[in-house]
C-alpha positions in Angstrom: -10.4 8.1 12.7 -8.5 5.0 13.3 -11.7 3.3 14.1 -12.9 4.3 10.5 -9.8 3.5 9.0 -10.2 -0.2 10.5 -13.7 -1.0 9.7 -12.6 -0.3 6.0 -9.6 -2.6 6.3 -11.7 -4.5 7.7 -14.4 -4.9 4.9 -11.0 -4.8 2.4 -9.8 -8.4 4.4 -11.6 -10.4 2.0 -9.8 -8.6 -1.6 -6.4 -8.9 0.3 -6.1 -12.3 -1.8 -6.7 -10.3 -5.1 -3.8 -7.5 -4.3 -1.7 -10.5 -3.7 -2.5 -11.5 -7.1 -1.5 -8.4 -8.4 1.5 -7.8 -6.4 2.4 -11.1 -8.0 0.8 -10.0 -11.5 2.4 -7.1 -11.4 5.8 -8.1 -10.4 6.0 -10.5 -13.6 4.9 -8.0 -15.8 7.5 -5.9 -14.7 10.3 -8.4 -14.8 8.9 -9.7 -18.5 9.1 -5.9 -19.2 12.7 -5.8 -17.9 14.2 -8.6 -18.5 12.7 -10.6 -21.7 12.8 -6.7 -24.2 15.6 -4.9 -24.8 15.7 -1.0 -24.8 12.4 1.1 -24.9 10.4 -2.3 -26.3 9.8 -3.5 -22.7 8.6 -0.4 -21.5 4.8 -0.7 -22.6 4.9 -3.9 -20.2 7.2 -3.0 -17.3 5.5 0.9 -16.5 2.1 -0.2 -16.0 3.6 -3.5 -14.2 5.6 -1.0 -12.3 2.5 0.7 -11.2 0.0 -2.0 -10.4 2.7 -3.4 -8.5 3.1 -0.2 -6.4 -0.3 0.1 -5.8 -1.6 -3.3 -4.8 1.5 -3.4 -2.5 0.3 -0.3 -0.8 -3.3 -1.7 -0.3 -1.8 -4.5 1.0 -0.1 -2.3 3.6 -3.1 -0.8 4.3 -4.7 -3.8 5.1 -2.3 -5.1 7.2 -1.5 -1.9 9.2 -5.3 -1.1 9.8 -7.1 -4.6 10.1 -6.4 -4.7 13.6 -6.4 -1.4 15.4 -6.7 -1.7 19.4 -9.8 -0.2 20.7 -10.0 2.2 22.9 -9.2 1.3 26.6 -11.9 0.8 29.3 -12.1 3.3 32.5 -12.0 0.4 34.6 -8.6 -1.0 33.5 -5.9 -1.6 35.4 -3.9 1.6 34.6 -0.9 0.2 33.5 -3.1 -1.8 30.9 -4.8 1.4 29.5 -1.1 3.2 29.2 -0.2 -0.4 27.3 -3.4 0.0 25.4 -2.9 4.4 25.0 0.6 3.6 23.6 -0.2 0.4 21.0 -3.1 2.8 19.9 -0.6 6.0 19.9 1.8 3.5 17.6 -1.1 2.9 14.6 -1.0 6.8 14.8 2.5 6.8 13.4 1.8 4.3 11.5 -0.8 6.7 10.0 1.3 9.4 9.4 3.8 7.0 7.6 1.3 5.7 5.2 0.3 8.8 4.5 3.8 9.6 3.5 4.0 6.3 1.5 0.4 6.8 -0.3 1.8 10.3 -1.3 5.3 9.1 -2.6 3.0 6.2 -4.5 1.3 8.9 -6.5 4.2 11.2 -7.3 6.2 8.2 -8.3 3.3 6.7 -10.5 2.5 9.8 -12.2 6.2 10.1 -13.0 6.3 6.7 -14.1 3.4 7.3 -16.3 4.7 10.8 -18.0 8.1 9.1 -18.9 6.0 6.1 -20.4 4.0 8.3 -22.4 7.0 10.7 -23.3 9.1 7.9 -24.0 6.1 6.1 -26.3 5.8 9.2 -28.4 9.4 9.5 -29.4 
């Protein structure tokens, strides 16, 4: 699985430039949103700002985790160098389990985002 997960950071290296554009996009947005409006007049800027900054920052975590995974060591390693190599590869396997956790959190928070924007806009 983590050899899957790194050939499609892999492939993803080359939009990496594009989520930092949106981070950035989106982190302007949101301050516009914040700062420039007063009250509830912001909020059609900062929510979706809010999100697309969110979610280009966890592609961008994704990338970075994933883009360079360890292989898998060699039989005919030294063994202290395939319990170096075991333990980096054991490591991206937390790392998994955290992004996981932070992908998951990203949703719930973006679709509560989006139902007070919507709730808030129909008021």
């Amino acid at each position: 699985m983590l050899d899957h997960l790194h050939r499609i950071a892999r492939r993803l290296i080359r939009v990496r430039a594009l989520l930092l554009g949106l981070v950035t996009l989106g982190a302007i947005t949101a301050g516009v949103g914040l700062l420039a409006f007063e009250g509830r007049t912001g909020d059609d800027i900062l929510m979706p700002g809010l999100i697309l900054l969110l979610w280009a920052v966890t592609g961008l975590i994704f990338i970075d985790i994933f883009a360079h995974v360890p292989c898998l060591p060699a039989p005919d390693w030294h063994p202290r160098r395939r319990r170096l190599r075991t333990l980096w590869r054991g490591l991206h396997w937390l790392l998994l389990a955290g992004f996981l956790v932070l992908s998951l959190m990203a949703a719930d928070v973006s679709l509560h985002i989006a139902d007070v924007w919507l709730v808030e806009r129909d008021k």
